[in-house]
N, C-alpha and C positions, 0 to 999 in steps of 0.2 A: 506578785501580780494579782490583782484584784479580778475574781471569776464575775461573767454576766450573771444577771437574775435570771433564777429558774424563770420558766413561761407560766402561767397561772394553770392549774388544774381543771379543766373543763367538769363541771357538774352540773346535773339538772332536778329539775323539780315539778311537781303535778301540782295541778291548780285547781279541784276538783270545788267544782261549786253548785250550792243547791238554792235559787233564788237569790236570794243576798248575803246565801251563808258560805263560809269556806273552810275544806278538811286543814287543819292542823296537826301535828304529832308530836308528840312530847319523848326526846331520845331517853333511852335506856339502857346505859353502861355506857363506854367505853373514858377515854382521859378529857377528849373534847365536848363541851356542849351540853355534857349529861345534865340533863332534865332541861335544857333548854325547848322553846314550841321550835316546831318548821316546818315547811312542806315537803313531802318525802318525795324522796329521790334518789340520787347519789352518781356517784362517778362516770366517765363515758370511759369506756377500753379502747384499747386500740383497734382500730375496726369497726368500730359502731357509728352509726347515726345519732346524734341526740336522741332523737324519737327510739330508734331501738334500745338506746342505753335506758331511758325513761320507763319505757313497757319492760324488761329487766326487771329493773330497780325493781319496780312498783309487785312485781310478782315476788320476786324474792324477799319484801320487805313487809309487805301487807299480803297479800294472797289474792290477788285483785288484777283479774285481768281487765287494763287500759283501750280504748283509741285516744291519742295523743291530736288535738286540733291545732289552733295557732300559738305564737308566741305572745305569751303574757308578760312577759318581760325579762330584760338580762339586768346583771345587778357584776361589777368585780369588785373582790373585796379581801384585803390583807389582814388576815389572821395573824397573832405571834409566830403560829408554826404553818403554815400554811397560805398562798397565793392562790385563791380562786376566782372563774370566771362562771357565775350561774346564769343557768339560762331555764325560763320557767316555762311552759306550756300548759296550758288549758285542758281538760280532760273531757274530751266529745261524750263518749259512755266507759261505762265499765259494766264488768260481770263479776259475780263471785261475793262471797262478803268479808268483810274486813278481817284477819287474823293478824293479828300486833307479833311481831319476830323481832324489829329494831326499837320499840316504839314500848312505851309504858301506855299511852293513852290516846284515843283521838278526840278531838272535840269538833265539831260546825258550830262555827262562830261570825258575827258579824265582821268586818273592817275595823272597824272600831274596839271589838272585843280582842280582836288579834292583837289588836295593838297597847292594850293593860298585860297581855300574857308578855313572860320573859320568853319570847323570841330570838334567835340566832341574829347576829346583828345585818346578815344579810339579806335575811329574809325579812327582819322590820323592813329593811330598805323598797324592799318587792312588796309589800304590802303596804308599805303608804304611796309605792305608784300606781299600783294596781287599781283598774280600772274594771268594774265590774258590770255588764251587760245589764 
């Protein structure tokens, strides 16, 4: 008997933008992605809000307390080991400064500069629809 497909993994991402520049992160360790760019974020739990799981993330990953604005885009996308559905949101302010804990590096980069970084292929995807104010 052939079992359904899991449901895709709900994850989110901050979109944290200075004029026409955009935070990037370069991961650090683990089996997936390592040294790939992306925008940080990560998993929702059960019980969260996007926006809560996003403000989460973002503290536990960077040190950096969020307000989460609108939706910047959702992106789904089949990894080998993994089914995800991201959903990215814009970052109104933050407080705090940056400390890297997931992350080897950040950069603020243009659109375009995102796009020569080796990027997670999800996030290329969020980043060539992304529309920037």
């Amino acid at each position: 008997m052939e079992s359904s497909p899991k449901p895709p993994i709900a994850v989110v991402a901050a979109i944290f933008s200075l004029g026409n520049r955009i935070l990037v992160a370069q991961r650090d360790g683990g089996a997936h992605h390592d040294g790939c760019w992306e925008f940080p974020g990560g998993k929702v739990e059960p019980g969260e809000t996007p926006e809560e799981a996003l403000v989460r993330e973002i503290e536990e990953e960077m040190g950096v307390t969020i307000v989460p604005g609108g939706r910047a885009g959702d992106v789904a996308h089949r990894y080998p080991h993994v089914h995800i559905a991201l959903s990215a949101y814009f970052v109104v302010r933050w407080r705090g400064a940056f400390r890297l804990r997931k992350h080897r590096e950040i950069r603020w980069v243009t659109r375009e500069e995102a796009l020569k970084l080796a990027l997670s292929e999800a996030d290329r995807r969020l980043v060539q629809e992304l529309r920037l104010g």
